[in-house]
C-alpha positions in Angstrom: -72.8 20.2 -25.5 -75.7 20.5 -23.0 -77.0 17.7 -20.7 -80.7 17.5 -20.4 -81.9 16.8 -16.5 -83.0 13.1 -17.5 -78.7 12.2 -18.8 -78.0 13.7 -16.0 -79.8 11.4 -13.9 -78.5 8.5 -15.5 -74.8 9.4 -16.2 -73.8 10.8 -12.3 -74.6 7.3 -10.7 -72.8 5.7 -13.5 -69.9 8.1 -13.3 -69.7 7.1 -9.4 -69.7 3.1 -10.2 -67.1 3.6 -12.5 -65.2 5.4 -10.4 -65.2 2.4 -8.2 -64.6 0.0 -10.5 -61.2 2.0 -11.4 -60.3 2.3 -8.0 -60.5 -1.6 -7.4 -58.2 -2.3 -10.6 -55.8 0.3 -9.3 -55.7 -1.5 -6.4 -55.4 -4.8 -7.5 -51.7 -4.9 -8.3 -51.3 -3.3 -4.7 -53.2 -6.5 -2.9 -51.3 -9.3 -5.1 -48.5 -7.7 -4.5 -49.2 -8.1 -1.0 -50.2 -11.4 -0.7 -46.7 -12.4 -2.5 -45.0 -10.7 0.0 -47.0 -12.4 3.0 -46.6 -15.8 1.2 -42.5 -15.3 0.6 -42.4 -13.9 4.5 -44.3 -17.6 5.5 -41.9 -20.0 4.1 -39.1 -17.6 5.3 -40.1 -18.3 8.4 -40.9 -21.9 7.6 -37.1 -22.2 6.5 -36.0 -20.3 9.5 -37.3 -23.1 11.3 -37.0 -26.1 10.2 -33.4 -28.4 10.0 -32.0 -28.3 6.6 -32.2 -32.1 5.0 -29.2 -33.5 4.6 -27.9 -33.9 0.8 -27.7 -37.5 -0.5 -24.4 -36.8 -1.7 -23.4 -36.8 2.2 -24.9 -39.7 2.9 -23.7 -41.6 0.5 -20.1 -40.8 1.5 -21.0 -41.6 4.9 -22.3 -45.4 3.5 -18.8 -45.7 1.8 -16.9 -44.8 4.3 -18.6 -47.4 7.0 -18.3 -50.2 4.1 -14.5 -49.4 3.3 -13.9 -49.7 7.3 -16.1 -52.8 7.1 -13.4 -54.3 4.4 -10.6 -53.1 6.3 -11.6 -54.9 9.3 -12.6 -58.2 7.4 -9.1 -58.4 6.0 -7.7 -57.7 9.3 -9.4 -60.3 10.5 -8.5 -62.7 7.9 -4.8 -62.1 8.3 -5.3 -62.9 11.8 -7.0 -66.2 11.4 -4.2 -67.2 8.6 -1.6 -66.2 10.9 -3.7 -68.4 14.3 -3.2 -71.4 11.4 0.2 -70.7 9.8 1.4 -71.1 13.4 -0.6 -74.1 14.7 1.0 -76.6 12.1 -0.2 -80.3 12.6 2.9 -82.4 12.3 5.7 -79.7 13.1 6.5 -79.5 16.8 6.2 -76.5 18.9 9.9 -77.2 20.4 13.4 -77.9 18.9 15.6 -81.2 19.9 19.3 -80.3 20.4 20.7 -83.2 21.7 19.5 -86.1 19.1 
């Protein structure tokens, strides 16, 4: 198969721009793939940085602990004040009469 002067003309620029245009493609996967790996490297270093939040889980343990120490020390107090007014009776005397 023979190329006449005027294909020729035509098909070696053509040859070159798709030469290119397979180089690009080949590269393609090579430049996502790199812009993953910056992207996974950033919020690396995002997490590296940054205090972890603290799970609710935690913090709802922490709420019922305070409100079972809360209870505790209400009925501590109660049992106080019921003993202050078992002791403090109105009509019984504080002191005993041996000799009547």
């Amino acid at each position: 198969m023979s190329l006449k002067s005027i294909e020729l003309q035509i098909a070696i620029p053509r040859t070159h721009d798709a030469g290119k245009l397979q180089e690009q493609f080949n590269q393609r996967g090579q430049l996502i793939h790199d812009q993953l790996a910056d992207t996974i490297k950033k919020e690396d270093d995002i997490k590296k940085t940054q205090v972890p939040e603290n799970n609710d889980s935690e913090k709802i343990k922490l709420k019922q602990e305070n409100s079972n120490q809360n209870q505790q020390q209400q009925k501590k107090q109660k049992k106080e004040e019921e003993q202050n007014e078992q002791s403090e009776h109105p009509y019984k005397g504080k002191s005993i009469d041996f000799f009547g």
